[in-house]
FITIBA-384875 format. One record per residue (C-alpha): x, y, z. Coordinates in steps of 0.02 Angstrom, whole numbers, plus 50000, padded with zeros to 5 digits. Example, Ala and Ser with C-alpha at 12.3 -4.5 7.8 and 13.67 -1.06 7.14 Angstrom:
! residues 2
506154977550390
506844994750357
! end
This chain:
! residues 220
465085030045352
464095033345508
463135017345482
464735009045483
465215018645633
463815011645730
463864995445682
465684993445742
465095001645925
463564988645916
464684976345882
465634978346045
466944988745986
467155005246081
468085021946030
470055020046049
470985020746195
472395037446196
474025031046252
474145043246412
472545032946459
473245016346432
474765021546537
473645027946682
472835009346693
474505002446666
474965011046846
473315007346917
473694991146887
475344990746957
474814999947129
473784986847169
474844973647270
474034953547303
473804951447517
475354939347523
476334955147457
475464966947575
475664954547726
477604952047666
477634970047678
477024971947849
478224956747906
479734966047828
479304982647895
479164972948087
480574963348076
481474980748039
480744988348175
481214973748262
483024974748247
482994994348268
482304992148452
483414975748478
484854987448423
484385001848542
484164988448696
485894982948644
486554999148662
485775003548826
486264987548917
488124989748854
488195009748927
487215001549068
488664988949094
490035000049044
489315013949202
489104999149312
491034993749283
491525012549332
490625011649472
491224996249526
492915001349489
492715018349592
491855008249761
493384996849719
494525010349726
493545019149888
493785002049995
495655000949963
496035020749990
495135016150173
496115001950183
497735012150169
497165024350297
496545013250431
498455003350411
499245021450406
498225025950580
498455006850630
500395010150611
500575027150675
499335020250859
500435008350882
502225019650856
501595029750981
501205016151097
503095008551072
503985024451083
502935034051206
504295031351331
505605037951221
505785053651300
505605047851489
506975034351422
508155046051385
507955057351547
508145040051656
509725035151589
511015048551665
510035038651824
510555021651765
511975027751736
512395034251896
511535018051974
513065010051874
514415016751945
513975016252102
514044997552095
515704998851988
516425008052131
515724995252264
516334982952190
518214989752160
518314996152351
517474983252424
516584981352585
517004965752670
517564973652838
516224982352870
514404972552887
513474988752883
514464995752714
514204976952626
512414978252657
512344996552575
513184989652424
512064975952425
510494985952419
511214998252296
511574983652184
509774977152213
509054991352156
510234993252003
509574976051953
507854979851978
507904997051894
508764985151726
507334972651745
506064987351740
506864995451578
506894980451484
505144975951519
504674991351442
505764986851282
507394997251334
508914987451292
510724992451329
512054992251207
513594984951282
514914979251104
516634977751184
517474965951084
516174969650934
516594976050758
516264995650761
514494999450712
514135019450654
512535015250678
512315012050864
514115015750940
514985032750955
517045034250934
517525042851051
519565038951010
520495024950917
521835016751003
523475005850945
523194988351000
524334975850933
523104960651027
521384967250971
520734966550783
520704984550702
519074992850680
518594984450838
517774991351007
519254989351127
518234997251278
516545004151307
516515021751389
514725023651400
513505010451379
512085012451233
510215009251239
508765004851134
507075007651157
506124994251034
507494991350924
507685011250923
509375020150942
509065031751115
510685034151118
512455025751037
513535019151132
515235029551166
516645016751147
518535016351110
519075009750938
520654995850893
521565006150753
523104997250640
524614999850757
525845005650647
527264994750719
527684979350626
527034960550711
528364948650773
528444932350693
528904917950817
! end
C-alpha cells in the first residue's frame, strides 16, 4: 500500500484538499477584482462624491440667495420708511410755513374790522360838503384797500355768503329770520364777515339765516 501511495504522489497527484480549504481559495478568489472593476469602482465612488459636494454647493448658494432676498427686502423696506419721514417732515415744513400767520391773522382782524366800518360809516354820512372830511374818508378807504390787498397776498381770504346756502362749516347763525322773498336755509345778511387763511377756517362768518315763514304764499 505505501508503494501505491507513492506512486499516486509521483504521479502528480497530491494529498486531498479539506473542504474549509477549498472554501478559503474559493474567497481568495473572489477578493480579487480585474482593473476595469477596480477603476469602475473608483469612478463610482467619484461620481458619488461628486454629487455630495454638488449637493452641498446647491445648498449654500440657495441659503446664500434666500439671506440676500432678506436683505434686500429689509434695505427695501429701510428706503421707503425714509421716504415716509422725509414726506411727513416735507408736509409738516411746509404747514408751518402756510399757517405761520394764523395767529397774527386772527389778532389783525378786529383791525380790519374796524378799518370796515369806518368806511361803512363814511360812506352812509357822507362828506361832500366838506373838502377836508372827503379827503379823510378817502384816505381811510385807501388804506382799507391796501390793508385787503396785503391779507390776501399772504393767503387770507374773507368770507362774505349773503345770498349763499348756509354752510356749518364756515358761517356762524347767529338768528334765523322769516323771509317770504329769500329761499329758506339761506344767508339773508352777513353780520360779521369770515376769513380764511389758505383755505383754513380763522374764523366763520356770523350771518343771519332765511327760515320757512310760517304764513302761507299768495298765488296771483
Amino acid at each position: 500500500m505505501a508503494e501505491e501511495n507513492e506512486s499516486d504522489m509521483e504521479a502528480g497527484e497530491g494529498p486531498p484538499i479539506s473542504t474549509s480549504e477549498e472554501n478559503s481559495l474559493d474567497s481568495e478568489v473572489d477578493l480579487k477584482e480585474s482593473p476595469e472593476d477596480i477603476e469602475n469602482t473608483v469612478s463610482d465612488n467619484e461620481e458619488a462624491t461628486e454629487e455630495v459636494v454638488e449637493i452641498s454647493r446647491d445648498a449654500a448658494l440657495e441659503e446664500a440667495l434666500a439671506k440676500l432676498a432678506e436683505a434686500e427686502d429689509r434695505a427695501l423696506r429701510a428706503v421707503a420708511e425714509a421716504e415716509n419721514v422725509r414726506k411727513r417732515a416735507d408736509k409738516a415744513v411746509e404747514s408751518a410755513h402756510k399757517y405761520a400767520l394764523e395767529s397774527l391773522t386772527e389778532k389783525l382782524l378786529p383791525v380790519l374790522d374796524s378799518f370796515e366800518k369806518a368806511v361803512e360809516t363814511a360812506a352812509d354820512n357822507g362828506g361832500e360838503n366838506d373838502s377836508s372830511v372827503q379827503a379823510t374818508l378817502d384816505g381811510i378807504e385807501l388804506s382799507y384797500r391796501l390793508f385787503i390787498d396785503v391779507l390776501q397776498k399772504t393767503g387770507i381770504e374773507s368770507i362774505d355768503p349773503t345770498g349763499e346756502p348756509f354752510n356749518p362749516e364756515y358761517h356762524e347763525a347767529m338768528s334765523m329770520l322769516e323771509n317770504p322773498d329769500a329761499e329758506p336755509g339761506s344767508v339773508l345778511e352777513v353780520v360779521q364777515k369770515g376769513y380764511t387763511l389758505n383755505d383754513r377756517l380763522v374764523r366763520p362768518a356770523r350771518v343771519l339765516v332765511a327760515k320757512e315763514t310760517s304764513e302761507p304764499k299768495k298765488t296771483p
